[in-house]
C-alpha positions as CSV (number, residue, x, y, z in Angstrom):
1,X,0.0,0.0,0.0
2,X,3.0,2.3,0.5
3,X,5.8,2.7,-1.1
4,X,8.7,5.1,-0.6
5,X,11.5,5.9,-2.9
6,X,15.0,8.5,-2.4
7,X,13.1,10.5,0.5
8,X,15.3,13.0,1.8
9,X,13.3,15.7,4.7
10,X,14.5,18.5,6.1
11,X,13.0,20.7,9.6
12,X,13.7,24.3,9.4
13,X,16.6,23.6,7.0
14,X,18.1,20.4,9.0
15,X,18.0,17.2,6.5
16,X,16.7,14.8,8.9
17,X,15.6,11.9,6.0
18,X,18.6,11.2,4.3
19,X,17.3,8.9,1.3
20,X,14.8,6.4,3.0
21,X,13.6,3.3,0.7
22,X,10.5,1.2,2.7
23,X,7.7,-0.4,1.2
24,X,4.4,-1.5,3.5
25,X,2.4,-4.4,1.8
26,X,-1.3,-4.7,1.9
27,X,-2.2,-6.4,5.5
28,X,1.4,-5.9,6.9
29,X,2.5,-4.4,10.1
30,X,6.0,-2.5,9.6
31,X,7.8,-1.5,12.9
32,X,10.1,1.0,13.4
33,X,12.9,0.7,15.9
34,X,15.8,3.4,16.7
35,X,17.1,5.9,19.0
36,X,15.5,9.2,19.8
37,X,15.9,11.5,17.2
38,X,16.9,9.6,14.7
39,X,13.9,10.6,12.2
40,X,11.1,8.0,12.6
41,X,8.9,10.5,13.8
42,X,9.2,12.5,10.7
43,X,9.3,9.7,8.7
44,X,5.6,9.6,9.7
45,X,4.8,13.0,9.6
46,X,6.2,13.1,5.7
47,X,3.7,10.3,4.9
48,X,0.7,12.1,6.5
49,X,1.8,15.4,5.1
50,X,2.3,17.4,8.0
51,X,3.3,20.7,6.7
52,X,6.3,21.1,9.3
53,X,8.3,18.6,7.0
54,X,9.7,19.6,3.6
55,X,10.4,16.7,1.0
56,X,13.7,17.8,-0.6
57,X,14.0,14.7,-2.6
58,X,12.2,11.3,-3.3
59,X,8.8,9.9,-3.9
60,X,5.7,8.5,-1.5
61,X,3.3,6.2,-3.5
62,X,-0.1,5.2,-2.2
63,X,-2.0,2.1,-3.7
64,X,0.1,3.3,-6.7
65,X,-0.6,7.0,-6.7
66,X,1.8,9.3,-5.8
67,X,0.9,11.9,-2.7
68,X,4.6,13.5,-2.3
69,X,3.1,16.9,-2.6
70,X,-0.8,15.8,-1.8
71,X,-2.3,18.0,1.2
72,X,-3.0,16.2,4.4
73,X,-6.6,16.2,3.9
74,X,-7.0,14.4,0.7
75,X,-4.5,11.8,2.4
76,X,-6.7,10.9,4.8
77,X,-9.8,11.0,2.7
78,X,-7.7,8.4,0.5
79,X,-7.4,6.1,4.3
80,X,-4.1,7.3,6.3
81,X,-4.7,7.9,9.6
82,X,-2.2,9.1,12.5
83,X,-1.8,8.9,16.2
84,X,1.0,11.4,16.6
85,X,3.0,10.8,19.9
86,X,2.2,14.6,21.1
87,X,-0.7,16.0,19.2
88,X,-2.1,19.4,19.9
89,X,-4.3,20.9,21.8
90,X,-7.3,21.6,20.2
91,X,-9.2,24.8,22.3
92,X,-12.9,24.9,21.3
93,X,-13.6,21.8,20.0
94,X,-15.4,19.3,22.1
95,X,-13.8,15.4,21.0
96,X,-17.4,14.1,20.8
97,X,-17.6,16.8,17.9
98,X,-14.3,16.0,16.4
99,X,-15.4,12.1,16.6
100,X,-18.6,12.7,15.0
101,X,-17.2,14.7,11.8
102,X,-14.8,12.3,10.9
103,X,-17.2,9.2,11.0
104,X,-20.2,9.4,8.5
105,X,-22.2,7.0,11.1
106,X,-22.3,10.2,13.8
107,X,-23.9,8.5,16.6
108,X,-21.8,4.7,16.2
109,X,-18.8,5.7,17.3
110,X,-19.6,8.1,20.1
111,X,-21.9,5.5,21.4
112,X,-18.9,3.4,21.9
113,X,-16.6,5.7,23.7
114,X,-17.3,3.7,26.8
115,X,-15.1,0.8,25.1
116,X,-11.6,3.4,25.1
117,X,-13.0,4.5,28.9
118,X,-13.6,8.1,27.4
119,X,-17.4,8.5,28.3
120,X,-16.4,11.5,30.6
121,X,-14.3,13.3,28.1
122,X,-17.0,13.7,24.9
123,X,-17.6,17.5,26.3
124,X,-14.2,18.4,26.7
125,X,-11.9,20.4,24.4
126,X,-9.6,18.0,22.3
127,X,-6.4,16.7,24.5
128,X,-6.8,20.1,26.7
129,X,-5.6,18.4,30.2
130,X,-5.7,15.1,29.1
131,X,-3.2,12.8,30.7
132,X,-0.8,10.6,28.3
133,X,-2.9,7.5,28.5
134,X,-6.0,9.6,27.9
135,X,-4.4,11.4,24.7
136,X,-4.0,8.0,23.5
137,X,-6.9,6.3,24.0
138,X,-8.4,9.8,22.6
139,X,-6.8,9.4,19.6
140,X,-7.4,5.7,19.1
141,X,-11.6,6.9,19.6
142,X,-10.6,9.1,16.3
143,X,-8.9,7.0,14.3
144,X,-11.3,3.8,15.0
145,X,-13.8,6.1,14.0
146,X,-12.1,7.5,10.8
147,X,-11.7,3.9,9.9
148,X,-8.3,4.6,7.4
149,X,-7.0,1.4,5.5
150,X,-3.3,2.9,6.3
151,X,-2.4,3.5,9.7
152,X,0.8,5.6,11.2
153,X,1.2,5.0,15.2
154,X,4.0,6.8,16.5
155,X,5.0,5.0,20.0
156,X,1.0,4.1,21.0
157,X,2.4,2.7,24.4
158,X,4.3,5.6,25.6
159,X,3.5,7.7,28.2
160,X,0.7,5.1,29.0
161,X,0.6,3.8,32.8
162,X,0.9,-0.2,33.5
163,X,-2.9,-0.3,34.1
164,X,-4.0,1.5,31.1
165,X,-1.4,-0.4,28.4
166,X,-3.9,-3.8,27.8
167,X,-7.0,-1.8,26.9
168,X,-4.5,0.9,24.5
169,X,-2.9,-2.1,23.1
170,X,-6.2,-4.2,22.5
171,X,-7.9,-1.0,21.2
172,X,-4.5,-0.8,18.9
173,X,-5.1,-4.7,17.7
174,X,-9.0,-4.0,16.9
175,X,-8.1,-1.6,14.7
176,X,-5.7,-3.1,13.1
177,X,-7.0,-6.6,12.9
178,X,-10.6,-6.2,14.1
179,X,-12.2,-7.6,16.8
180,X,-10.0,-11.0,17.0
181,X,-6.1,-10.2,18.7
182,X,-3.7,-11.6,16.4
183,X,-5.5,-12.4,13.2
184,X,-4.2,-11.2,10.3
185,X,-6.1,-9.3,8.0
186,X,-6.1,-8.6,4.6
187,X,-6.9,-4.6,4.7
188,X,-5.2,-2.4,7.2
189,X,-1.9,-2.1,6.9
190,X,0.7,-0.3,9.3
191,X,3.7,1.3,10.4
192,X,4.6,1.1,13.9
193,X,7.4,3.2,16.0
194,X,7.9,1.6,19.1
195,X,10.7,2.2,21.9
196,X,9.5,-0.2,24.5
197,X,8.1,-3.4,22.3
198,X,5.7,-3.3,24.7
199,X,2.8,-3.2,21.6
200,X,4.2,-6.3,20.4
201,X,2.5,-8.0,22.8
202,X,-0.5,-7.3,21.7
203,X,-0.3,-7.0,17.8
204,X,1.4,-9.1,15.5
205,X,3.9,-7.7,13.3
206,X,5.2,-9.0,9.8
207,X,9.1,-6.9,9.2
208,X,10.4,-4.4,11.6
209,X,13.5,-1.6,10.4
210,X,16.1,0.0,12.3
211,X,16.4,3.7,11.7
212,X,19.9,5.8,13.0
213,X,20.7,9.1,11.6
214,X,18.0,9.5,9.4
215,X,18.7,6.4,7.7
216,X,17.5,2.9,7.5
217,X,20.6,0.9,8.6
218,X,18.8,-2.9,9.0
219,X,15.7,-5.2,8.6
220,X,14.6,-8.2,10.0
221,X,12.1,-10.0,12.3
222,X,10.5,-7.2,14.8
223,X,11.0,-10.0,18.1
224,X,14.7,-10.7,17.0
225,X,15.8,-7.1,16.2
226,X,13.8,-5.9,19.5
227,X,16.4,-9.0,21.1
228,X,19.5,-7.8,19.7
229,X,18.6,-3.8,20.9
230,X,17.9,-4.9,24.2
231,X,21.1,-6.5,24.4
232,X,23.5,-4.9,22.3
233,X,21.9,-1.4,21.7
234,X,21.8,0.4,18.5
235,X,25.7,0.7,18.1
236,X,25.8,-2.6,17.2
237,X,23.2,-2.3,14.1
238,X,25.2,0.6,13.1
239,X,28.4,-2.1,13.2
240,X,26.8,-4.3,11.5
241,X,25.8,-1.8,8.5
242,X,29.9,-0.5,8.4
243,X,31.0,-4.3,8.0
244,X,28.1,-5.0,5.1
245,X,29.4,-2.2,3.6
């Protein structure tokens, strides 16, 4: 479903991409490992368009059409949808409002806000005061209810307290698999940063690459690589990159 050729990105002038090649298959689950500030979070953001990122150089296909320079909202109409790992505050709009203007059905899924335990937040201006856990189980009301076929989830465990994690990582697995945990699909597709791991235990996951530097330096099976970082750190993949070279 997404393919990505040559992308180079820079932030108020810094090249943070530096030539990123990744393709996501219909049905997969991609994660991204690597340290912080290494670029995955942009490497998000440049799918989804967000207008603080400026493609210097590449191409981003979706189901074979090309969005490089497509604005954010005929992404999502085309089925992207993001949980950022900070989103904004959004003063003056009420999340049951929100919920109900990105889901055509407008009474479905505000009727099941009870299942992401944010009943008591409908009335309240997007993210304003939410905790972390809440911010995330916010954003997992939105995108369940935008229903996209592509979906960017940039660290869904973190900043989430122990007894909140198995109802953000089940709510993660519906909407990525529907309502069975670790069935695969054959429609929603994903790319996954994660620090902990601590979402693999929950979804399953088909290919996981290691970004350093704004680079990708290796690939391989998300529970191996997620071994070898626990153990050996990201030096190591960096290594092993020099030597192949």
């Amino acid at each position: 479903m997404l393919k990505i050729e040559d992308l180079h990105v820079e932030i108020g002038g810094k090249e943070i991409l530096k030539g990123i090649n990744l393709e996501v298959k219909e049905g997969q689950t991609c994660i991204l490992f690597g340290p912080n500030g290494s670029g995955k979070s942009t490497l998000l953001a440049a799918v989804m368009g967000l207008g603080h990122c400026k493609v210097t150089k590449g191409r981003i296909f979706f189901n074979d059409e090309e969005i490089t320079n497509m604005p954010i909202d005929q992404r999502a109409r085309l089925g992207i949808g993001m949980m950022m790992q900070r989103p904004p505050n959004i003063v003056g709009v009420k999340l049951k409002d929100l919920v109900r203007t990105v889901n055509d059905d407008t009474n479905s899924m505000v009727s099941r806000s009870g299942e992401f335990n944010m009943n008591d937040f409908l009335e309240r201006d997007v993210n304003v005061g939410f905790s972390g856990g809440e911010i995330k189980r916010s954003e997992l009301l939105q995108l369940t209810a935008q229903c996209p076929g592509f979906v960017l989830l940039d660290e869904p465990e973190s900043g989430v307290d122990l007894e909140s994690i198995d109802l953000v990582g089940k709510k993660v697995c519906d909407l990525l698999y529907g309502c069975s945990c670790h069935r695969k699909g054959n429609e929603v597709s994903a790319l996954v940063i994660t620090h902990t791991g601590q979402i693999l235990d929950y979804i399953g996951a088909d290919i996981a690459y290691v970004l350093t530097d704004g680079a990708i330096v290796c690939s391989g099976r998300p529970t191996d690589l997620l071994k070898d970082i626990r153990e050996k750190g990201y030096r190591e993949c960096v290594q092993c990159r020099i030597i192949k070279l």
